[in-house]
MIBAGU-549694 format. One line per 10 residues: number of its first residue (from 1); their letters; for each residue y negated, z negated, x negated of C-alpha. Coordinates in steps of 0.05 Angstrom, whole numbers. Example, Ala and Ser with C-alpha at 12.3 -4.5 7.8 and 13.67 -1.06 7.14 Angstrom:
// residues 2
1> AS> 90,-156,-246  21,-143,-273
This chain:
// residues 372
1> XXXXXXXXXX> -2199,-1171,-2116  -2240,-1227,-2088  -2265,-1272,-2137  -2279,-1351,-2135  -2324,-1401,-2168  -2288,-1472,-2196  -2283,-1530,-2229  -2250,-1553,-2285  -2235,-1609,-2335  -2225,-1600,-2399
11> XXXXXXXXXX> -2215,-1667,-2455  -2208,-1656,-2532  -2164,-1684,-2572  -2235,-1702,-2605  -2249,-1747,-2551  -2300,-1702,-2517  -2301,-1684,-2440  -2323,-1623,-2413  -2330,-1604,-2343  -2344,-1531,-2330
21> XXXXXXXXXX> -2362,-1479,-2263  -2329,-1425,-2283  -2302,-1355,-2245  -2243,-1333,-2237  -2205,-1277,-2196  -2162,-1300,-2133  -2089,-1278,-2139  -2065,-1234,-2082  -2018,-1280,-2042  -1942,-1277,-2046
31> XXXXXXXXXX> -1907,-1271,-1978  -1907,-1351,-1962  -1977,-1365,-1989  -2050,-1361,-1965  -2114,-1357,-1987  -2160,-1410,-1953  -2247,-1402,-1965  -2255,-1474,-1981  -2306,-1499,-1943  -2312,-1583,-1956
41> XXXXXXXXXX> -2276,-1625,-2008  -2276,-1694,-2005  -2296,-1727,-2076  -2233,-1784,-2074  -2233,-1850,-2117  -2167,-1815,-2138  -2210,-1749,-2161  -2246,-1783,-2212  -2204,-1805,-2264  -2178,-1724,-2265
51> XXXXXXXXXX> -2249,-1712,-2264  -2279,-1760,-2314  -2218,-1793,-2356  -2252,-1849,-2388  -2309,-1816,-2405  -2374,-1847,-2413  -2414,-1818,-2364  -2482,-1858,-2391  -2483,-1817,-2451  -2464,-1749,-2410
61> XXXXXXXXXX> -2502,-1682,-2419  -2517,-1624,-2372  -2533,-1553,-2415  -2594,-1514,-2383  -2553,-1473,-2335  -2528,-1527,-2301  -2453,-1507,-2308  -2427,-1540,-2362  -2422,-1623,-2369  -2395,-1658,-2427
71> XXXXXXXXXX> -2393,-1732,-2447  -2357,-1772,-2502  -2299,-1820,-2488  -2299,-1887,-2503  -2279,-1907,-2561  -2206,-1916,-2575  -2186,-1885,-2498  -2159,-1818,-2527  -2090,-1853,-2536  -2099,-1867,-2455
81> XXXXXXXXXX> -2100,-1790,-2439  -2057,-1759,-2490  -2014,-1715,-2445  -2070,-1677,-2421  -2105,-1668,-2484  -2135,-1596,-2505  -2109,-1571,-2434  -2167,-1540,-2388  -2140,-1563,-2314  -2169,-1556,-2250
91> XXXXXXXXXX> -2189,-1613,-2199  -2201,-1627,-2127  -2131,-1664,-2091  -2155,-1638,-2020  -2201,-1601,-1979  -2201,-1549,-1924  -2226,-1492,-1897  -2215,-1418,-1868  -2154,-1375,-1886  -2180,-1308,-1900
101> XXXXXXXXXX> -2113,-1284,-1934  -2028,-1292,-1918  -1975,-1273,-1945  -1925,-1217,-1909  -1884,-1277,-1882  -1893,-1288,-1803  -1898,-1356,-1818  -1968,-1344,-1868  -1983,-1292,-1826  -1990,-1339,-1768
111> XXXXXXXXXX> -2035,-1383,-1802  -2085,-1328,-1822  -2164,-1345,-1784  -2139,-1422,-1774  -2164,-1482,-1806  -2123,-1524,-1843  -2122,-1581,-1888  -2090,-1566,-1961  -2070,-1609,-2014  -2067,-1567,-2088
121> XXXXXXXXXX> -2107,-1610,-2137  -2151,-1552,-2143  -2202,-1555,-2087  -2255,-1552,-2126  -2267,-1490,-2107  -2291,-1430,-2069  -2221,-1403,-2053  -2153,-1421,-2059  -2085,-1392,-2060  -2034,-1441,-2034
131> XXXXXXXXXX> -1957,-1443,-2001  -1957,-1451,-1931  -1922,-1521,-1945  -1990,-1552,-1977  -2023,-1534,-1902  -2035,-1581,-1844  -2050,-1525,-1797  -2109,-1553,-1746  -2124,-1547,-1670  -2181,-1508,-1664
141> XXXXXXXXXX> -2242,-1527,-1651  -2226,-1574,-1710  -2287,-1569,-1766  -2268,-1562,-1842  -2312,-1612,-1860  -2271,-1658,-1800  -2205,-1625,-1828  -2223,-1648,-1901  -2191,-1707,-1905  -2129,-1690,-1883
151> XXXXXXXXXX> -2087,-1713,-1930  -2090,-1767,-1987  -2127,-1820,-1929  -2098,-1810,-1877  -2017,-1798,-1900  -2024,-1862,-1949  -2051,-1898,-1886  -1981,-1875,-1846  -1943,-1880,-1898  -1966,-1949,-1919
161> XXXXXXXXXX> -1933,-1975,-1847  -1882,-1928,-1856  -1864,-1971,-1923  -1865,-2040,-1891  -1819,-2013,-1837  -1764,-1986,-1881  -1768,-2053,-1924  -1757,-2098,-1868  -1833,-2123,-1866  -1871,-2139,-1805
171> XXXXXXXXXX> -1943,-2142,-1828  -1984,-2121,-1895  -2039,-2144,-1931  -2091,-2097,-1960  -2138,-2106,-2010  -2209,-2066,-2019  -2199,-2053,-1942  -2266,-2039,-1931  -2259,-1964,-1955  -2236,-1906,-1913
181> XXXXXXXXXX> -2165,-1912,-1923  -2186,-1985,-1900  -2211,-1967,-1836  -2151,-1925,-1823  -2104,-1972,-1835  -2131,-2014,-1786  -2136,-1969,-1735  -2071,-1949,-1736  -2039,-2024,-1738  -2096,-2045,-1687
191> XXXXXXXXXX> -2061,-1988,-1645  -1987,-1998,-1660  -2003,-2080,-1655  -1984,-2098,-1730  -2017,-2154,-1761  -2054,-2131,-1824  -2098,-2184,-1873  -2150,-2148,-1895  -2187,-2174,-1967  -2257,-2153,-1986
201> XXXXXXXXXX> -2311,-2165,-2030  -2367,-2181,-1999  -2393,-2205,-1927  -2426,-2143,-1899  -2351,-2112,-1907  -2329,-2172,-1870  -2382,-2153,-1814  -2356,-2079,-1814  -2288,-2094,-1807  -2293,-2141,-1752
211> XXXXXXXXXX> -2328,-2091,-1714  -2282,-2046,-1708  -2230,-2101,-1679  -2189,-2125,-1753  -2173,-2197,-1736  -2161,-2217,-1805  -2218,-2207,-1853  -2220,-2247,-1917  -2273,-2247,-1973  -2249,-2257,-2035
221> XXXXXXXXXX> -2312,-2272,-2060  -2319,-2342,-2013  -2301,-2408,-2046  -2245,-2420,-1993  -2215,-2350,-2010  -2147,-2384,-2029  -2146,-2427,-1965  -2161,-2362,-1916  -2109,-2338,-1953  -2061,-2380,-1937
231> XXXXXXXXXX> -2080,-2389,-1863  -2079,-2302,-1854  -2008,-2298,-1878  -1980,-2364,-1850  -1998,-2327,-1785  -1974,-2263,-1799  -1914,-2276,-1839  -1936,-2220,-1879  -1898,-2205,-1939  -1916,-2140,-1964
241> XXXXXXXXXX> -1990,-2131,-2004  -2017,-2063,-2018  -2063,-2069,-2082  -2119,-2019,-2091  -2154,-2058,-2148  -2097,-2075,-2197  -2136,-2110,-2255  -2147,-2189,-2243  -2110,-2241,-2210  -2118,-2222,-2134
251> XXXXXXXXXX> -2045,-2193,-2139  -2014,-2265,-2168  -2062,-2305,-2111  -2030,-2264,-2062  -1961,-2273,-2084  -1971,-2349,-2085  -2003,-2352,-2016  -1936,-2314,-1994  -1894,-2360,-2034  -1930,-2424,-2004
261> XXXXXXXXXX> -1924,-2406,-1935  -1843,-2391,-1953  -1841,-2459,-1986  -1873,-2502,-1932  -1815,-2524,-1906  -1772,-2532,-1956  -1731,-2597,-1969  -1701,-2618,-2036  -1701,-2585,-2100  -1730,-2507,-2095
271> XXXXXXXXXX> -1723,-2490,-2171  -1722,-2414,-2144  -1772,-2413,-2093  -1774,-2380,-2016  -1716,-2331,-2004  -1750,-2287,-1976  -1778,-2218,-2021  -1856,-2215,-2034  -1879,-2149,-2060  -1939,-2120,-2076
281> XXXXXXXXXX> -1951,-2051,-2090  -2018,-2018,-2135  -2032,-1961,-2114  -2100,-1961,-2136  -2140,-1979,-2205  -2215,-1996,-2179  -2202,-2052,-2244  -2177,-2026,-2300  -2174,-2108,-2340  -2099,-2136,-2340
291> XXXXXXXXXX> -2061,-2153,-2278  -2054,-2222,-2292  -1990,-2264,-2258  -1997,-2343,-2251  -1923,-2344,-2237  -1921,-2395,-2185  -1880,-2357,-2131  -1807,-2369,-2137  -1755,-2318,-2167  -1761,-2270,-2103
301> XXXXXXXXXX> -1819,-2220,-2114  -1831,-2161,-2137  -1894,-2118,-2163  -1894,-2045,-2171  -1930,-1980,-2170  -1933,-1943,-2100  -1952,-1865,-2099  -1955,-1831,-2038  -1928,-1763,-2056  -1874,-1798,-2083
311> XXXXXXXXXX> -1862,-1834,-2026  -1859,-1772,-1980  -1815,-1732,-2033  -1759,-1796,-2005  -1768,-1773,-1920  -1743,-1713,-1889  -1787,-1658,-1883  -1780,-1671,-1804  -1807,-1738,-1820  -1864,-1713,-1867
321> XXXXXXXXXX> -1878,-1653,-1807  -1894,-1710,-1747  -1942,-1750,-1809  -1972,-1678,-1806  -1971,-1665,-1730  -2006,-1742,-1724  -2054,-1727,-1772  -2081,-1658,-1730  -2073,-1692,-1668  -2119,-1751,-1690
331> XXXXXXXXXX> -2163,-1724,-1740  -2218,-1736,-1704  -2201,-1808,-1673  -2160,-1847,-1722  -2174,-1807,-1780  -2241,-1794,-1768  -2296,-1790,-1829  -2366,-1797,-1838  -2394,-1770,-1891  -2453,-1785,-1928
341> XXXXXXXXXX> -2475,-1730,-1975  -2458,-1653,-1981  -2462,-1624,-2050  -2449,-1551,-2073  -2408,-1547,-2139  -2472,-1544,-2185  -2496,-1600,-2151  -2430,-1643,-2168  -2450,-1632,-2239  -2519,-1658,-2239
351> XXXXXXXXXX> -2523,-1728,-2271  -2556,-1767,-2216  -2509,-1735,-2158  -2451,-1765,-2208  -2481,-1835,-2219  -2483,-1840,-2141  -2410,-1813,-2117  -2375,-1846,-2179  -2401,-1911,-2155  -2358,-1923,-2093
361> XXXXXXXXXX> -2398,-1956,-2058  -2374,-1971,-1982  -2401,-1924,-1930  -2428,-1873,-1979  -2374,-1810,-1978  -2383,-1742,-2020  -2359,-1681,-2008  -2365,-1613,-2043  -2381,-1556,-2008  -2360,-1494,-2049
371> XX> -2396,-1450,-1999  -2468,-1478,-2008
């Protein structure tokens, strides 16, 4: 039986983190599974709070055979992860690679020498054993390290416009858009013609975006922030925000901007504000602080949490299928990805390979390659 080196994360109800590379056997696949060699990982903003919890990584240790992290938590955060406490779990959302192994179904047995895209939450590894349904099966020629991204990028990207459409909106806004679900988004409402505001944090992000053809670019850094604001969705009419920073007050100024531009005509008394429904969705915590609200937008908004799995669990599976199709089809185009750095999983665990990818820093992408 072919076995498989992985990772895992482990937090004590003692408040102490472990990460371990550990071996393990590969289960024989049942008749709709297969086993894919994994052969690139992307290292996701969403990967590392599965990874790391609030650990603090400044006072983490490696032990001389490199296969075994741990680090303390901050203090008083153990309340923060309580359901997963004293429970060894693996990590990795997505990755791709090979499949070496199927299932006696036609349908795995199809699959078996193709590359494909899988979503388990356990790609941290050098093989996995998966249902058919977690695959986006690629064309070939199609690279795994091109494939690895398959999912959580480029399906929230869809599935973002996918939202504003089935909520009546007709343009978004999109904070942190400088990232690679950033760049996505814009290419896909570049191509489709939807107006998108796009809010960064500094200049050179500004510069990248405008690049690639965004037409609305705001710094949220600049001292006439709140006015560009204003301007971008008075043009747009955009009513729908997707928040990947949550902590702060960026949510509230973008409500108000909405609620302004709603307003600006209004005559007489408008005790309840514009009529029309402002939401904003975080789907992201890059700011952990308070969100703050400055409730100065009316009586019509809303603010809520927005997962994408969850969001796909609501569309047909025909639905979900052509996000799939899309996503082969254009892997390579819209959903294209650069990546910086390769690392093997030792290398993950090394303390300066872990300052760099938990950083997050625009234009600098990790991904594990359990092969190296």
């Amino acid at each position: 039986m072919q076995t498989s080196k992985q990772l895992f994360t482990h937090i004590s109800s003692e408040g102490l983190l472990t990460l371990s590379l550990e071996e393990l056997q590969v289960p024989a696949p049942k008749p709709h599974e297969v086993v894919v060699r994994i052969e690139a990982s992307p290292i996701n903003p969403s990967d590392m709070w599965p990874m790391f919890g609030p650990a603090d990584l400044a006072q983490a240790s490696l032990n001389d055979a490199g296969d075994t992290l741990t680090a303390p938590l901050y203090k008083g955060m153990v309340s923060r992860v309580k359901p997963r406490l004293d429970q060894k779990l693996p990590i990795g959302n997505e990755g791709a690679g090979t499949v070496v192994a199927a299932g006696d179904s036609p349908q795995a047995q199809a699959l078996l020498g193709k590359t494909v895209g899988v979503l388990t939450g356990a790609c941290y590894a050098q093989y996995s054993c998966v249902p058919i349904q977690a695959c986006i099966v690629h064309h070939e020629g199609t690279t795994a390290q091109q494939a690895a991204s398959s999912f959580v990028n480029p399906l929230t990207a869809l599935s973002m416009v996918e939202t504003m459409r089935l909520e009546g909106h007709s343009a978004l806004v999109h904070t942190a858009a400088a990232s690679s679900l950033g760049i996505m988004l814009n290419k896909i409402c570049i191509a489709e013609g939807i107006d998108l505001v796009n809010i960064v944090r500094k200049q050179e992000q500004v510069d990248l975006l405008k690049s690639l053809g965004a037409k609305y670019v705001l710094n949220s850094s600049s001292e006439t922030f709140k006015k560009d604001l204003y301007v971008a969705i008075e043009e747009t009419g955009a009513t729908l925000a997707f928040d990947a920073i949550g902590g702060g007050e960026l949510v509230s100024d973008i409500l108000s901007a909405m609620e302004m531009v709603g307003s600006k005509d209004a005559k007489g008394f408008n005790t309840y504000g514009s009529p029309e429904n402002k939401q904003v969705y975080i789907y992201g915590s890059l700011d952990f602080a308070p969100t703050v609200l400055n409730r100065a937008y009316g009586m019509t908004w809303n603010i809520g949490g927005w997962l994408l799995m969850r969001f796909l669990g609501k569309l047909d599976v025909k639905d979900v299928l052509k996000l799939h199709k899309r996503v082969a089809d254009e892997i390579n185009t819209t959903f294209r990805l650069e990546f910086s750095n390769e690392l093997s999983l030792e290398e993950a665990l090394q303390l300066p390979n872990i300052a760099a990818y938990v950083a997050k820093k625009t234009g600098d992408k990790y991904f594990i390659n359990p092969q190296k």
